[in-house]
Structures are given as C-alpha cells and as structure tokens.
N, C-alpha and C positions, 0 to 999 in steps of 0.2 A: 685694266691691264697694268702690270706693275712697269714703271717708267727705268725702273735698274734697280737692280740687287745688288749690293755691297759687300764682299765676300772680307772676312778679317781671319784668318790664322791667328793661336795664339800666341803668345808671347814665348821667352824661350823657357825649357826647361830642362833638369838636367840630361835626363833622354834625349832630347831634341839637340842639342847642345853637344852631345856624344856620338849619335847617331846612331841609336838604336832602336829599333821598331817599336814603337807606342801606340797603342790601339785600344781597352778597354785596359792597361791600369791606368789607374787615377793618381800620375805622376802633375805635383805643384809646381807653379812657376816658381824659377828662379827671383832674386832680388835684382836682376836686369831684366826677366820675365816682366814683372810690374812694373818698372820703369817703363818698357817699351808699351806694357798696356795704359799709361798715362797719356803715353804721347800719342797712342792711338787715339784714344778720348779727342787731347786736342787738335789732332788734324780733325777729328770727323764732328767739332765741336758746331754748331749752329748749323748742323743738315738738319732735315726733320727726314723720319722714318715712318710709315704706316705700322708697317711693320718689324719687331726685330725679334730674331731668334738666336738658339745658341745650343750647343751640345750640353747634355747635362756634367760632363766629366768636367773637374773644376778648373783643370788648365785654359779651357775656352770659357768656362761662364763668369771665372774669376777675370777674363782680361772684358771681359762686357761687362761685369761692373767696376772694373779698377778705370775702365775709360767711360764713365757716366751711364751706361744703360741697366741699368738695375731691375728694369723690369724686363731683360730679357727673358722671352719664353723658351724653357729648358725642350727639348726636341729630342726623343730617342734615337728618329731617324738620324740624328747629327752627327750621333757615336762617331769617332775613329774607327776605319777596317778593323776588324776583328783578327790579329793576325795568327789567332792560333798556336801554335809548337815554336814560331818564331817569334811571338810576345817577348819585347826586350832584348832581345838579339838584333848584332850588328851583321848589315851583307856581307859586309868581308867574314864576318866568322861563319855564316850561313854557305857563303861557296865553298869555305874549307871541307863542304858536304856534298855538295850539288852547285860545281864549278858551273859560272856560265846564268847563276840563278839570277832572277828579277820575280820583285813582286806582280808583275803586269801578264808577264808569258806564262811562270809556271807556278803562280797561286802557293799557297798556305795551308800546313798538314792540320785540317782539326778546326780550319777559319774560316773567314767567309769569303767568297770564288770576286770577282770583280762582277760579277751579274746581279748577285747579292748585295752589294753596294748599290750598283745601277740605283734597284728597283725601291732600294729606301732614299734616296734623292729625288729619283722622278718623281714619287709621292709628296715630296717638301717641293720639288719645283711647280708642281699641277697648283697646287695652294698656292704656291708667291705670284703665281703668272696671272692670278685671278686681282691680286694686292692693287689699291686704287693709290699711285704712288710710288716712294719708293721701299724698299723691304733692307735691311742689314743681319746677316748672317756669320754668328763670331763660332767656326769649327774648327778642324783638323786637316793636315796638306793631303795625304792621299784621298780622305773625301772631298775638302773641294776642288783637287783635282778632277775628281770623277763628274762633279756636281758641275761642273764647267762645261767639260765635253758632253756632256749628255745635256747641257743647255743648245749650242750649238749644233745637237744633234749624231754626236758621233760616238761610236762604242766605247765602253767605260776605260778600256783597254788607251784608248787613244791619250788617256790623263797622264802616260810616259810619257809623253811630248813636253809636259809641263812642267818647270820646277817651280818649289810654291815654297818660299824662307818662313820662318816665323815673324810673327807681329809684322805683319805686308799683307797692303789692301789690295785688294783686287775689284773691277766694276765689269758686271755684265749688263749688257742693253741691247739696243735695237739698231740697226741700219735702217730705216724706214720699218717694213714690219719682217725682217731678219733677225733674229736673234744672232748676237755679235759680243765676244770677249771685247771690250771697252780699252781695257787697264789690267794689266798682270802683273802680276808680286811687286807693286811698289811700296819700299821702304821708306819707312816714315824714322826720322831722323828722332832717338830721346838722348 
C-alpha cells in the first residue's frame, strides 16, 4: 500500500499566470516556471519515491525534470481537463456568455465532463494505492484537484472546494487505514 503520494502542480506559465483555461495545449513554463521547478527539486531533495509519474504535456514533465526526476513516467491519464471550446479562455470572458459559469456545475462545449476526469485518475490511483512506498505525481490543478477528492472518496465535482497555485506541493495519506488530504497547495519558496 503506497505510504503517500505526493502531488506537485507545475511551475507557472504564461496561461497559468493569465488565467486562462490550459488543458491539452502544450503551453511552456515561464523563466519563473523553472525557477520555481528548481525549488521544487530542492524541497523534495533526499525523499525516495517508489514511484514517480507525470503528465506527458511539457509544462509538468519539464518541472519533474527541472526538479531532479528525469525518469518520470509520462502518464496520459495525467493530461489536464480537456477543456474543449473553452481551451485558452479566461472565466471572466466565458461568463460574458453564460453568466454564473463554473467549470465544476456546467462542464465544457466539445471537452471532457468531470466523470471523464474522474475515471482517468481513479485508474492512476488503483496503481499508486498498490505502490510499496511512496509515489510522486508532477500534473495539472483541476486534475489534481479531481485526483484528491476522488482519493478521499468524493465526486469529482467536490475539487471546487480546492484551490491548487502553481509549483505547490500537495501530500495525500492515511489516517490509520482512511485515506486523508495530508498538505494542500503548500508553496515552496524559489
């Protein structure tokens, strides 16, 4: 049974940075993106991991090796929400459409639903929960949003509750044999 998984967001970028929906393009970290993936490195310097994984899009694979793990394994299920007709759009110009919107309540014209996230996470959590040790995970904030609450057991939906910054670690673990959010979005100072 995996002892905690280690969630890392990656670094900032200029979407992220803007605040506009970033899901399947392959927007680069900034040159504070990378700093902040160094300082990752060195907070998470001398843990040992059984395992580590990572979304294939280079904004997260690039902050798992800007912060030493180079042999992270690329993960499709890692992808960021697929967001669809809203790719690269900010909410405020989205409500200019459909006042009142949220990605959580009323989903993405063309993307994928929050159950469709769900069900590509609980497949990556069914594997880490098996991990003898502990597992690190460098993704995207509305999936490891998702990827939280559906550790804890609650609909995908419930990852509104969570704000999740860039380049901030996150630890899920156990209360005895509970599955338990540990640590949320803590910032690591570069």
């Amino acid at each position: 049974m995996a002892t905690e998984i280690v969630l890392v967001r990656h670094g900032e970028t200029e979407w992220s940075r803007d605040g506009r929906h970033t899901g399947h393009t392959d927007v680069p970290l900034t040159e504070r993106g990378r700093e902040q993936a160094e300082a990752l490195g060195a907070a998470l310097a001398g843990r040992s991991f059984a395992r580590v994984l990572t979304s294939p899009l280079s904004r997260a694979a690039d902050t798992a090796r800007l912060a030493g793990f180079d042999a992270a394994e690329p993960r499709d299920e890692l992808r960021e929400w697929d967001y669809g007709g809203y790719e690269g759009r900010k909410t405020v110009e989205i409500r200019e459409e459909r006042p009142g919107w949220t990605l959580w309540a009323d989903g993405v014209p063309d993307g994928e639903t929050a159950a469709e996230v769900a069900a590509r996470v609980d497949a990556v959590l069914t594997e880490l929960r098996t991990v003898e040790g502990a597992a690190l995970v460098f993704a995207h904030g509305h999936l490891l949003r998702v990827l939280a609450v559906r550790w804890i057991g609650l609909e995908p939906e419930a990852g509104r509750l969570l704000a999740l910054d860039p380049a901030t670690v996150s630890v899920l673990g156990y209360e005895r044999e509970t599955p338990v959010i540990r640590v949320w979005n803590a910032t690591i100072s570069s």
